[in-house]
C-alpha positions as CSV (number, residue, x, y, z in Angstrom):
1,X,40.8,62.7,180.4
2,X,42.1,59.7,178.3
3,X,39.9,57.9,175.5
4,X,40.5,54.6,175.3
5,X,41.0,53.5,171.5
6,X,39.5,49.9,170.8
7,X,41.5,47.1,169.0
8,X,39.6,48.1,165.8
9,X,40.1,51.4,166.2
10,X,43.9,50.6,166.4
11,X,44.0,48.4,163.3
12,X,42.4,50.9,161.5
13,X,44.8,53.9,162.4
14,X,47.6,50.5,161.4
15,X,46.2,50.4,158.2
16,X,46.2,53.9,157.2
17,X,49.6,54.2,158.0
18,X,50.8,50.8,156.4
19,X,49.0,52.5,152.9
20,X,50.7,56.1,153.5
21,X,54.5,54.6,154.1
22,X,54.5,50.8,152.8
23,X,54.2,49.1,155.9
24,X,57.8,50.5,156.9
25,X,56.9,52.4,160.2
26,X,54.1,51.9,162.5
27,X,51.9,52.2,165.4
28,X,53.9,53.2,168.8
29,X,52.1,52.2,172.0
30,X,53.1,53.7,175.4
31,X,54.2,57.1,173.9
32,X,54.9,60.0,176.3
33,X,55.7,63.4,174.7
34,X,56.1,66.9,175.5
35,X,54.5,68.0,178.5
36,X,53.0,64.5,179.2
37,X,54.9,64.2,182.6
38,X,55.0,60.5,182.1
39,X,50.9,59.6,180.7
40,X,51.0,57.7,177.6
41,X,49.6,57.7,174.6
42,X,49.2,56.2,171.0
43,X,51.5,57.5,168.2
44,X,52.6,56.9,164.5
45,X,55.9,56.8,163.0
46,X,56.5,58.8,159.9
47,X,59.3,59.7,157.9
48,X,57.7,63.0,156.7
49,X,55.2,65.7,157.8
50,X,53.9,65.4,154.3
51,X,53.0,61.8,154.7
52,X,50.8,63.2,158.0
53,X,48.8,64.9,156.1
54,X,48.4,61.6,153.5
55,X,47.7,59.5,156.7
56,X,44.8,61.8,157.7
57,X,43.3,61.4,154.2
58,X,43.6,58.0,154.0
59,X,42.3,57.7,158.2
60,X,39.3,59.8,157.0
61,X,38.3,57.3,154.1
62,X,38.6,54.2,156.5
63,X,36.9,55.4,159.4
64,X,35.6,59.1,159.3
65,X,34.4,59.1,162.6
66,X,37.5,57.8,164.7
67,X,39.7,61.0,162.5
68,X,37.4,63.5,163.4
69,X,37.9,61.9,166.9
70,X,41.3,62.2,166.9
71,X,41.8,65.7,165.7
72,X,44.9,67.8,165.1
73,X,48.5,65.3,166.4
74,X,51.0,67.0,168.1
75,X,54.4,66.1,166.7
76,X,57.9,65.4,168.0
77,X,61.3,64.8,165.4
78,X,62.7,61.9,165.5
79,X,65.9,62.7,163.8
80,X,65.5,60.4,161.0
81,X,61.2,60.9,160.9
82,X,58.6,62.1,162.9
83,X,56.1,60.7,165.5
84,X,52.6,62.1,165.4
85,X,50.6,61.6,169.0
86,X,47.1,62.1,170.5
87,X,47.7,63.0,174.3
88,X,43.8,62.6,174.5
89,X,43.9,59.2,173.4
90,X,45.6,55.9,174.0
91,X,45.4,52.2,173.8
92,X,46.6,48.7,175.0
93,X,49.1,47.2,172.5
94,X,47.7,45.1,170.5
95,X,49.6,42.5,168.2
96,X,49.2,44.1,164.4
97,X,49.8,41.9,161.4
């Protein structure tokens, strides 16, 4: 089953990770990972696994309820960063400023 993030829910995850990495990597809509077999979900980009742990922080200061929501990522390399992902939760892209 798929929870449906709402566009605050989405801006709020934005804004954590804009104040972990400086804006420079984002949000990712439409993500399907390991052993998805084609569902989708929301992701983030990161450059390190450290600044995971800093986005979690920071998620947990903005909106306690949503991280506890979220829970533990899973995580896939990206060669040059990460991407962090909730299989149990997704959204419609939404344009983020």
């Amino acid at each position: 089953m798929t929870t449906m993030l709402t566009p605050r829910q989405v801006r709020d995850i934005d804004l954590a990770v804009s104040t972990v990495n400086g804006g420079e990597c984002g949000v990712y809509f439409g993500y399907s990972g390991r052993g998805m077999f084609g569902a989708t979900c929301i992701g983030i980009e990161l450059d390190t696994i450290a600044e995971l742990y800093e986005f979690g922080v920071e998620l947990a200061s903005i909106d306690p309820d949503l991280s506890k929501a979220l829970g533990a990522p899973r995580t896939d390399d990206l060669g040059l960063g990460i991407i962090a992902y909730w299989p149990s939760h997704d959204a419609d892209e939404i344009e983020l400023i």
